[in-house]
C-alpha positions as CSV (number, residue, x, y, z in Angstrom):
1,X,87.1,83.9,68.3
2,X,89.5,84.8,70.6
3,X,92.4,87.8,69.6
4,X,94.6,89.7,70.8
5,X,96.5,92.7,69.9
6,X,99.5,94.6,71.2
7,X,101.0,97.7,71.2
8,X,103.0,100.2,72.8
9,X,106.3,99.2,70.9
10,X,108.7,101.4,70.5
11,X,112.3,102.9,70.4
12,X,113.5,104.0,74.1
13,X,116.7,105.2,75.5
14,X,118.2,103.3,78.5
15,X,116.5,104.2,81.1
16,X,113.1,105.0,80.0
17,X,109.9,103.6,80.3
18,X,107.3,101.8,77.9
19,X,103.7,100.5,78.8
20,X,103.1,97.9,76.1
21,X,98.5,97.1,75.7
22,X,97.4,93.9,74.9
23,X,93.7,94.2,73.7
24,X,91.4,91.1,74.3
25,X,88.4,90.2,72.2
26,X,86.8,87.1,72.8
27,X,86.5,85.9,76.5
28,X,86.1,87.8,79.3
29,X,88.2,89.1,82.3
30,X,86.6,86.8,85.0
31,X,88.2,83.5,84.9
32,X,91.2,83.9,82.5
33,X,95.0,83.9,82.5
34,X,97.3,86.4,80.4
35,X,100.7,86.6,80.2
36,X,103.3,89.0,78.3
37,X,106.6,87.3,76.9
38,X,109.4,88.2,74.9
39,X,112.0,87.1,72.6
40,X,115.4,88.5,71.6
41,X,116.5,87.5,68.5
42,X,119.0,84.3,69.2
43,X,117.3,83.7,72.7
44,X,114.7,81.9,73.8
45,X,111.2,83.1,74.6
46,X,110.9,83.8,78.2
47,X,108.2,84.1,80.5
48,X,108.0,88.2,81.5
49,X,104.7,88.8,83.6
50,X,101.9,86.6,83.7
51,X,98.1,86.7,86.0
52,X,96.1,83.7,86.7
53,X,92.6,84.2,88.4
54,X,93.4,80.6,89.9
55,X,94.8,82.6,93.1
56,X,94.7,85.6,92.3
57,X,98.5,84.7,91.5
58,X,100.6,87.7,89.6
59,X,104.6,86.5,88.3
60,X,107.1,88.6,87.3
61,X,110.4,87.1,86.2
62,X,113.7,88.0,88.5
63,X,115.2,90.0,85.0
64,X,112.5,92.5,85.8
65,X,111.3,92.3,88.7
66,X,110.9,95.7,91.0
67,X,110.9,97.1,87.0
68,X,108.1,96.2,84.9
69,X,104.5,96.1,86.1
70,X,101.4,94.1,85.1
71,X,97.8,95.2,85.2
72,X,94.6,95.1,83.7
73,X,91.5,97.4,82.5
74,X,88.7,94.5,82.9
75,X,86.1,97.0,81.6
76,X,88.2,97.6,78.6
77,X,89.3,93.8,78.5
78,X,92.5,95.2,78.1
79,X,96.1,94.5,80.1
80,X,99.1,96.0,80.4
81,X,102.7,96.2,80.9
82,X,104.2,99.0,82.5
83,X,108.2,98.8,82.2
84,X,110.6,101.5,83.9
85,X,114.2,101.6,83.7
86,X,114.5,100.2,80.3
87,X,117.8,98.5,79.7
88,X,119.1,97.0,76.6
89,X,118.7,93.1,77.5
90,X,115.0,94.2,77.2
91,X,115.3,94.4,73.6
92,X,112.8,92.0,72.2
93,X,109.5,91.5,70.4
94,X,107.0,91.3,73.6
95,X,104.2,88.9,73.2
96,X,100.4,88.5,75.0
97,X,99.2,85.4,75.6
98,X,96.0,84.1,77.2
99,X,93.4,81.4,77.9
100,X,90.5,81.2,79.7
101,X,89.6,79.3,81.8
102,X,92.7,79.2,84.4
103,X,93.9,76.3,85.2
104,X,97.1,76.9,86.3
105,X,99.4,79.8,89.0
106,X,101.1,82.2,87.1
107,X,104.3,81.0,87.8
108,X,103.3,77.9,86.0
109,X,102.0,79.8,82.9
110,X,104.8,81.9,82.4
111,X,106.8,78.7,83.1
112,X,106.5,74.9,82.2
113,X,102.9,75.5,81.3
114,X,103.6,78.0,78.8
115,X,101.7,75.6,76.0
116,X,98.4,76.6,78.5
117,X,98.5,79.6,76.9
118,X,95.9,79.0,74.1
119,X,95.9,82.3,72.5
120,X,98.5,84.4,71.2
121,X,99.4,88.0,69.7
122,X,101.8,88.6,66.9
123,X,103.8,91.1,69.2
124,X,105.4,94.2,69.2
125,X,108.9,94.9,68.8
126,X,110.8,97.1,71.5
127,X,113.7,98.2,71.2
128,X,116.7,99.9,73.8
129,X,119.6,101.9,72.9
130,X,122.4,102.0,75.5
């Protein structure tokens, strides 16, 4: 059975930084895609940073791009999201979601081909006061 798990949520001034886990149990970090997405409340969910193995492919989305920073810990089938310069659009409950296998580029998971994104954490909230 597949799970994941976030955390790293918090309360952070504008400006300061975050790095939000996702903890994978279930599959392993060969062939796999995982994304991280958040919703503000009122808005719709939108595609953050995502990593395919089909390419190698990493996206980040332009809102935080040069900001926020995707990576993994394959021996502790664990990835992260590293976000600097906190602002208060960021405000949202940030999501994991994976699969594995890959089918798809990044860009297409964290886009149209959300829905390819099997798996899914109940997310943790973060929040940014101006």
């Amino acid at each position: 059975e597949v799970q994941l798990v976030e955390s790293g949520g918090g309360l952070v001034q504008a400006g300061g930084s975050l790095r939000l886990s996702c903890a994978a149990s279930g599959f392993t970090f060969d062939d796999y895609a995982i994304g991280w997405f958040r919703q503000a409340p009122g808005k719709e969910r939108e595609g953050v940073s995502c990593f395919s193995s089909v390419q190698g492919s990493t996206y980040y989305a332009d809102s935080v791009k040069g900001r926020f920073t995707i990576s993994s810990d394959n021996a502790k089938n664990t990835v992260y999201l590293q976000m600097n310069s906190l602002q208060p659009e960021d405000t949202a409950v940030y999501y994991c979601a994976a699969v594995a296998p890959a089918f798809y580029s990044a860009r297409d998971y964290c886009g149209p081909y959300y829905y390819g994104l099997k798996f899914w954490g109940k997310g943790t909230l973060v929040t940014v006061s101006s």
